[in-house]
C-alpha positions, 0 to 999 in steps of 0.5 A: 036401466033405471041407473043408467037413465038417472046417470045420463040425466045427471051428466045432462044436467052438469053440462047445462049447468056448465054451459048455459051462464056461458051462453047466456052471458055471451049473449049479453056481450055479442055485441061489444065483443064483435070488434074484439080481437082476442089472442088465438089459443090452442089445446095442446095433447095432454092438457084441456087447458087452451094455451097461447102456444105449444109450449107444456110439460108434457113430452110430446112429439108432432109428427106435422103434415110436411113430415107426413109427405117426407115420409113417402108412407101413405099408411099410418102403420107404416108411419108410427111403426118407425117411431122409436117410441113404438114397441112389443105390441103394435102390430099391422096387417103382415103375417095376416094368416088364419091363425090371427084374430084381429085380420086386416086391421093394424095398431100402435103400442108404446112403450112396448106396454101393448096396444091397449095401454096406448090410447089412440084418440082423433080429434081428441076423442075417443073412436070404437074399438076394433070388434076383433081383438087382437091376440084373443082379447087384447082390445085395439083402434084400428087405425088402418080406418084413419085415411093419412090424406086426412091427418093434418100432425100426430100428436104422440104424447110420451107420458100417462094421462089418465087423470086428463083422458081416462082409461087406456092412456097408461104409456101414452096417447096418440092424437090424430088431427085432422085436416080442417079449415081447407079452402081449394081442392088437393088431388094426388096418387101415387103408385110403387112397388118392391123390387126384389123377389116378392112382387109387392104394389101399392096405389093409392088415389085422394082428393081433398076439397074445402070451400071456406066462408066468412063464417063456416068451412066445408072439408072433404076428404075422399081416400083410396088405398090398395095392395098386392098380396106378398106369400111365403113362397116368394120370401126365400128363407124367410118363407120357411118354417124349417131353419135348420139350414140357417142354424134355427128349428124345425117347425114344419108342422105334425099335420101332415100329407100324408099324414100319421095314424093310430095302428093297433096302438100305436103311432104309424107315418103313412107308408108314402111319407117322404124321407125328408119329411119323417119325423119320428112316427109322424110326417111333417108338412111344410106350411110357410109357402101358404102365409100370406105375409103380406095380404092384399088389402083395399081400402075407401074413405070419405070424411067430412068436416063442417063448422059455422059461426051461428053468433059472434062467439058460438059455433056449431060443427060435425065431423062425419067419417066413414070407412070401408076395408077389405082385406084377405088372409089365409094359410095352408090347408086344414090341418086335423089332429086327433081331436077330430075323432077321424078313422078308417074302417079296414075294408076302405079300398084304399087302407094300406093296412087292412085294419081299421086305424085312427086318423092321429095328424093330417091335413086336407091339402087336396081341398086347397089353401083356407082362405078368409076375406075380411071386411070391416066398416067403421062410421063416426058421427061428431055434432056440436057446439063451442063458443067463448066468452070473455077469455073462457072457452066452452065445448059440448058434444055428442059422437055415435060411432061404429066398428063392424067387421066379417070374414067370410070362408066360402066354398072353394077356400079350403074349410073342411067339415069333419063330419062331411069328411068322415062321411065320404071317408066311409062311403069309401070315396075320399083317400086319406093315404098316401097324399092322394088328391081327390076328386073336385066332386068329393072335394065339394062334399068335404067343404063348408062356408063360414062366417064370423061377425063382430061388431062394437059401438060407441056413444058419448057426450061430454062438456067441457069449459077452460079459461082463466080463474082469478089472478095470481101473482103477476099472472092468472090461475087457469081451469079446465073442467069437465064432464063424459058420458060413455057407453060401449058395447062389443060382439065378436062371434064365431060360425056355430060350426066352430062352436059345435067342434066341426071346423078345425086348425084355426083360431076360434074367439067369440066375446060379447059384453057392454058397460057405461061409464061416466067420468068428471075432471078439472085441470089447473095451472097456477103460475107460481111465479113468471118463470115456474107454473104447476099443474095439477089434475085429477079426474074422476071414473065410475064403470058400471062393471068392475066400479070407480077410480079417481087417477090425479096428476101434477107437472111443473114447468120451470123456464129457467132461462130464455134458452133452457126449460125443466120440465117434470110430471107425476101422474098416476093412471089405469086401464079398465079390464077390456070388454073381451077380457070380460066378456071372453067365450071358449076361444082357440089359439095354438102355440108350439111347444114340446109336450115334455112330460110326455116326451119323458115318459115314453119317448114319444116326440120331443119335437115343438108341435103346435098344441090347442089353448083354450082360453075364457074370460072373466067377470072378477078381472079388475082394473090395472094400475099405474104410474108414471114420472118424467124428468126432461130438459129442454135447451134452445142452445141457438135460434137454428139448434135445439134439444131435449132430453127426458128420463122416463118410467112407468109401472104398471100392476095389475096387470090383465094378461093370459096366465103363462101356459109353460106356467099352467102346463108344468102344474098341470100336464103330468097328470093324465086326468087333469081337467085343466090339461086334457089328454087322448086316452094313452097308448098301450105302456104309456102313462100319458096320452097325446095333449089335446088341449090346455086352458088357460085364463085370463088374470091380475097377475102381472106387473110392468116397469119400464124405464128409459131416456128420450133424446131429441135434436133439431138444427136447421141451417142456410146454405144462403143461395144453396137452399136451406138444411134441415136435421133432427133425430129422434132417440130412445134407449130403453134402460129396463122393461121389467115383467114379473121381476124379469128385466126384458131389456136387451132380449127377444122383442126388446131392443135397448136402442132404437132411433130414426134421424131424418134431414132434409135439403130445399132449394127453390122447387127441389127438396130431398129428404133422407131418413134413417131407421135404427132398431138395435140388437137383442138377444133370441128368445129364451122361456122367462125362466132363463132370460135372465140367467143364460145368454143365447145367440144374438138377433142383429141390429137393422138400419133401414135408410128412406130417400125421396126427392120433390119437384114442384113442376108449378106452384100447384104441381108436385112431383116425388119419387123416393125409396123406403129401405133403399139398400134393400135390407133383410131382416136380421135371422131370428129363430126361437120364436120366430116361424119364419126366420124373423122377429116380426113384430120388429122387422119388416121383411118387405124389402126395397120399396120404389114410389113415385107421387103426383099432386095437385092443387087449385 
């Protein structure tokens, strides 16, 4: 505590020390500086130096209000999943089942290095994380508590910035401005639906009010969201986890009703098992009807943005923003195995056998589907001060924010309690044979409520200055210079009834930890001559846990002629170990694979069967490394066309990931005492028992390279009393994704091409926009072993085309309708790893979506 109060005395005293003789001076100079008119400069995403326009040498894409509202998406998930920069880790809200740790919450992953090696910022700063992390500790802004009525661009800086931004900006960053300075009120709603099989509805509602002054402005952003639920019995095919007809796998689940015992020995299906559903000695169930695939989900925001203008040259501000989601996620009923310890006593009046017999795989379908329902809130409060003087801008913050979040299973949603089941199976009143649904009453006495909690906050400080130094050459040397201050904390914990082992079939991950973290940079552009200007960054870190960094940076920007820019970048960069990774308890997922040591040895299933891994964290992980390059060139071929073109790569070592459990269980599981691969007691004349559970870790053992090339067009055209025309396309070809010396590129999840092209017609009041989203073709999945020296099957490309046209009724009344997926594309099938016939974290399987939009202004 001693540390942690000296730290913060001293971040305190460098930012007085930064900031005073600013103010100071300022007031000295109020007076003949109130008639001055100096030229406006921005801060562009990916420097701290204010500029004079949004020209740098960084590769940076805005997606601006008007391609906001082209979009016809009132979701930003929905927004940045089309962004062919966008790959293997963003994920949203589909597929939100039980088995998901992170449920009602969405995210964005560049690059394809996941959601924790892209740093989401709004407003330039930093937000707290999402309390449930995804995939078990994969730390992540959930960016379904940003409103998109309140987005006013998205800066998506395609390139490392740890040496400006700190931690986590190892494949980029994603600015989110927010809309200030708004003078009038902005109402508008919206409503659409699919059109297909699956019922699908979304709404939405939003008022945006501002009332400026001659020295302050007040913006208010008041936002409302809702959806309708889409489940696995409306998607056809892509609601079944049998694939067989399609030419996939059977992944219909060993847990089943009825369901399969231990008889004196050896393994037994219920009597009454359906022919179509034996396999082998056990009874499989189908579960896919259960999934919601789409979860019904409502979602209110409100923010508030206020500055005043307190002198000439200071000014103060807050940003105050609050959220509140709920969100639904469930799936098929509890699914039990042996670990459950469940049996049947011979004299039960319902034993079908007369002897007593374990309970080996059965699920609980008469006690309904498990059902959760999610809530999280989010809260950001921003306060400070910022000012200038004579060209040197200065800035000085506090921000408090908080992400907190439950879900809650009460009775009547499916939660079984083993101990409440073995109870009623001995009293004789629940049947477990047979697929018999019991009584409510009976049904009552199994069941249970739950509750898991999660929290996480945020507090920070920081000061900043930027302006010009000295003069060089025929221009001058400008500074950013800075210091932060962070402390951050997260708790994630589970009901104690899965602690105590008692609630079973659904993953269970609890994480609690804290750190500090102070950081100082400086950031210089030095014109070396009027066409060619370096700039050279470096930023220092200090985690009170795994220790310090210092990450540099350089980038040249070279104008080669009026028309044509060169632009290059260095930077090296890091990732802090999460606070679930390091402060990660005995968590539960479950994977299907075939136990085939078992399935060796003595004959037992060799089907895919979804097996427990258990995993826990560590407080020896250290931070990741990285480094990044770009070469780019940027061509103004005539004053309607331009383009640009940039090479990129990013390596990343280091890297904190889950140890590979194909790995682990092939050093492992052929033995049967093993303390790392934990089997049941075997069989008579068997070596191996059934698997039970495989834990696993989470380590610095893995490496990331990717590499690729950009491409980016515009062209805007007159059509003189025919409107104007508009095009732009926006490409990415992925050249390597390489992990652990395997190149991914063109396989599972990895698609070499990916690109959305969008062009736009106006013509008075009407505008028509029309887009196209391609995601290109890539190989099924293969184990890492054989991606790289075997073919498989071949997952088909996707084209999804987007149209919407506008009517401005009145200068203040607008009219749209529009279609996202107009000619109602399927996904491509994808078998190996997909449950349902789909990749997922690649295609959306929603289908043709109808929207119609109103708003208004006054």
């Amino acid at each position: 505590m001693e540390l942690k109060y000296k730290q913060s005395l001293c971040m305190i005293a460098i930012a007085s020390a930064l900031i005073a003789p600013t103010i100071y001076a300022q007031e000295q100079q109020e007076e003949a500086e109130a008639d001055a008119k100096p030229v406006e400069r921005i801060q562009v995403t990916g420097s701290r130096i204010s500029r004079t326009s949004m020209e740098g040498a960084s590769q940076v894409e805005v997606i601006d209000r008007d391609r906001i509202e082209a979009s016809g998406f009132n979701n930003l998930q929905q927004i940045l999943e089309r962004l062919p920069a966008a790959g293997v880790g963003t994920f949203s809200t589909q597929g939100n089942s039980q088995d998901t740790t992170a449920n009602g919450a969405a995210a964005i992953s560049l690059r394809g290095f996941g959601a924790d090696s892209t740093l989401v910022l709004l407003n330039g700063r930093r937000i707290a994380v999402s309390s449930f992390a995804e995939g078990v500790a994969n730390t992540f802004v959930d960016i379904n508590s940003i409103p998109v009525t309140a987005i006013e661009r998205i800066d998506i800086l395609k390139d490392g910035a740890s040496a400006i931004y700190g931690s986590d900006a190892v494949a980029g960053v994603v600015n989110i401005i927010l809309r200030d300075d708004f003078d009038g009120v902005e109402v508008s709603a919206s409503h659409g639906g699919t059109t297909g099989d699956a019922s699908y509805e979304e709404s939405t509602m939003s008022l945006v009010w501002g009332m400026a002054g001659e020295k302050s402005n007040t913006t208010i952003v008041l936002d409302y969201w809702k959806n309708t639920s889409i489940f696995g019995s409306e998607m056809g095919q892509f609601g079944n986890p049998d694939q067989r007809a399609q030419g996939g796998p059977d992944r219909r689940s060993s847990r089943g009703f009825p369901g399969s015992f231990i008889l004196n020995g050896v393994e037994v299906a219920d009597p009454n098992c359906p022919p179509d559903s034996l396999s082998g000695s056990r009874c499989v169930f189908d579960y896919g009807p259960y999934a919601q695939v789409f979860p019904a989900a409502e979602r209110v925001g409100a923010l508030i943005m206020s500055r005043r203008q307190l002198t000439n040259s200071v000014e103060a501000y807050i940003e105050i923003a609050t959220q509140h989601n709920r969100s639904k996620a469930g799936g098929a009923a509890t699914p039990l195995d042996a670990d459950a310890g469940l049996y049947v006593r011979a004299d039960h009046p319902n034993n079908p056998w007369n002897e007593y017999v374990d309970i080996n795989f059965f699920r609980t379908v008469d006690a309904g589907s498990r059902l959760w329902d999610i809530e999280s809130n989010t809260l950001r409060f921003v306060a400070g001060l910022r000012g200038d003087f004579n060209q040197w801008q200065w800035d000085t913050s506090v921000q408090k924010g908080r992400s907190s979040s439950m879900q809650t299973g009460g009775y009547g949603q499916g939660w079984v309690r083993t101990d409440f089941l073995q109870e009623q199976i001995n009293l004789g009143n629940y049947n477990p044979f047979g697929g018999t649904i019991n009584s409510p009453e009976v049904i009552e006495a199994i069941t249970t409520t739950l509750v898991r909690r999660g929290e996480s906050h945020l507090t920070a400080l920081d000061a900043n200055i930027t302006g010009e130094l000295f003069k060089f050459g025929d221009g001058y040397i400008s500074m950013a210079a800075g210091v932060e201050y962070r402390e951050e904390d997260v708790f994630d914990q589970p009901d104690d009834q899965f602690q105590r082992g008692l609630i079973f079939g659904t993953e269970s991950v609890q994480a609690q930890a804290k750190r500090d973290q102070w950081a100082a940079y400086a950031e210089f552009l030095i014109p070396i001559t009027y066409d060619l200007e370096l700039t050279v960054a470096g930023r220092y870190d200090d985690y009170s846990d795994f220790g310090s960094t210092f990450n540099p940076q350089a980038k040249l920007l070279w104008r080669a002629t009026d028309d044509l820019t060169f632009r290059a970048s260095y930077g090296e960069g890091f990732r802090a170990p999460s606070l679930a990774q390091i402060g990660l308890g005995p968590s539960q997922v479950s994977t299907f694979f075939v136990d085939t040591y078992r399935c060796q040895d003595s004959g037992a299933s060799c089907n895919e069967l979804d097996y427990t891994i258990i995993f826990s964290g560590s407080d020896s992980l250290e931070a990741e490394d990285s480094s990044n390059y770009n070469l780019g060139v940027v061509w103004q071929l005539t004053s309607s066309l331009d383009m640009s073109v940039d090479y990129w790569s990013i390596k990343q070592d280091n890297k904190i990931d889950q140890n590979n459990y194909e790995t682990v269980y092939a050093a492992e599981c052929n033995n049967q005492n093993s303390t790392v691969c934990v089997r049941h007691d075997p069989l008579p004349g068997q070596r191996l028992g059934g698997l039970a559970e495989l834990h696993n870790s989470y380590v610095n053992f893995a490496s990331q390279k990717a590499t690729g090339i950009d491409m980016s067009a515009n062209y805007k055209m007159s059509l003189q009393k025919y409107g104007d025309l508009r095009f732009g396309i926006d490409w990415s070809y992925l050249q390597k994704f390489e992990k652990n010396n395997i190149d991914y590129s063109g396989e599972y999840e990895y698609p070499e091409h990916r690109w959305t092209a969008r062009s736009e017609w106006s013509h008075g009041s009407l505008g028509v926009n029309l887009s196209l989203n391609y995601i290109g073709e890539f190989e099924d999945y293969q184990p890492p072993a054989q991606v790289e020296v075997s073919k498989t099957r071949m997952v088909d490309s996707q084209m999804l085309v987007d149209l919407q046209v506008r009517y401005n009724v009145t200068p203040a009344l607008r009219l749209s309708v529009g279609a996202s997926n107009l000619l109602d594309e399927k996904p491509p099938v994808a078998f190996n790893s997909a449950t349902y016939g789909y990749a997922s974290s690649v295609h959306n399987p929603r289908g043709r979506f109808i929207y119609s939009k109103v708003s208004y202004s006054f």
